[in-house]
N, C-alpha and C positions, 0 to 999 in steps of 0.2 A: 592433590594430584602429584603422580611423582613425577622425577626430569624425563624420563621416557614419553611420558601423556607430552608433557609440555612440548616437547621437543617435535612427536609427531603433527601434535595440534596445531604448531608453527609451520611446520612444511607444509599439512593441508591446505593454511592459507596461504603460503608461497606459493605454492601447484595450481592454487584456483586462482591465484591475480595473476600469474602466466598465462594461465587458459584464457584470461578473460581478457590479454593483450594481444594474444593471436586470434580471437572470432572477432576482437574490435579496436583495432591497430590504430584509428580515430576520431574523434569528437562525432565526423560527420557519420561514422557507421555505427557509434555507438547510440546516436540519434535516431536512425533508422530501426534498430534492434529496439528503441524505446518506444519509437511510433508504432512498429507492428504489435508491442506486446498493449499497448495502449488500444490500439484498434478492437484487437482481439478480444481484452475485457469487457468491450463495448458492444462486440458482438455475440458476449456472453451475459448479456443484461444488464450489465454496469451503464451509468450516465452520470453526467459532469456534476461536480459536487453541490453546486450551484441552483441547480434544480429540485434537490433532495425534498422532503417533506420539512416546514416549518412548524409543525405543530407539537413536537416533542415526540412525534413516533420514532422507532427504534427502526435502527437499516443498518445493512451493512455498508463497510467503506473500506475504502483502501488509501493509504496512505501512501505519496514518495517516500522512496528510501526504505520502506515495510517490504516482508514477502508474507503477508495474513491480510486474511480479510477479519476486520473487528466490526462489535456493534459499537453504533453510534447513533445519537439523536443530536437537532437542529437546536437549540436553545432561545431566546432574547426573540425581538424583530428583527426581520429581513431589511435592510443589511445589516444592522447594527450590532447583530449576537454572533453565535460563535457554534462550535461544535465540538462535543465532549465524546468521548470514548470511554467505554465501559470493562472494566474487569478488573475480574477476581472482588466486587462490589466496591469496587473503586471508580472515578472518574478524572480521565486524564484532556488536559486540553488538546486539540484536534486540528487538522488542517487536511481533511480529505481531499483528494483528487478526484475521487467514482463513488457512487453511491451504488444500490439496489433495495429492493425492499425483500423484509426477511425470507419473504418465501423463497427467493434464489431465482425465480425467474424474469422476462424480458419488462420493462418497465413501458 
């Protein structure tokens, strides 16, 4: 990259944590803007991670802190296993918030 890339790259992210201190100036509205995108997921077919399939079926998920929905599957016994994420044939450990099953729709 040269300093011009670097340099723009920096301001982008300067320009986006301003934007993102004026639509959420604090804790409590940036809560609200969490719950509605959380709602929303859920009424786009996502459900609490918790519920997912135990049997090693593939779903998708989403992760806090992610903007992707990945595939994952349930591992081990309920409660005692865990949840892997899958890609590029790899497998990363998991902590999903939402599930779905592959076909993308309401569960």
């Amino acid at each position: 990259m040269t300093t011009t890339e670097i340099e723009r790259m920096f301001a982008e992210f300067e320009a986006a944590e301003k934007a993102r201190a004026v639509a959420m100036p604090d804790e409590k509205t940036a809560l609200m803007v969490m719950f509605s995108a959380y709602q929303r997921l859920k009424e786009l077919g996502f459900r609490e991670a918790i519920y997912c399939p135990k049997d090693g079926t593939l779903f998708d998920a989403i992760e806090a802190g992610s903007t992707g929905i990945g595939t994952c599957n349930y591992y081990g016994e309920w409660p005692a296993g865990g949840w892997h994420m899958h890609e590029a044939g790899d497998l990363w450990p998991s902590n999903p918030i939402l599930w779905r099953p592959k076909s993308g729709g309401p569960t």
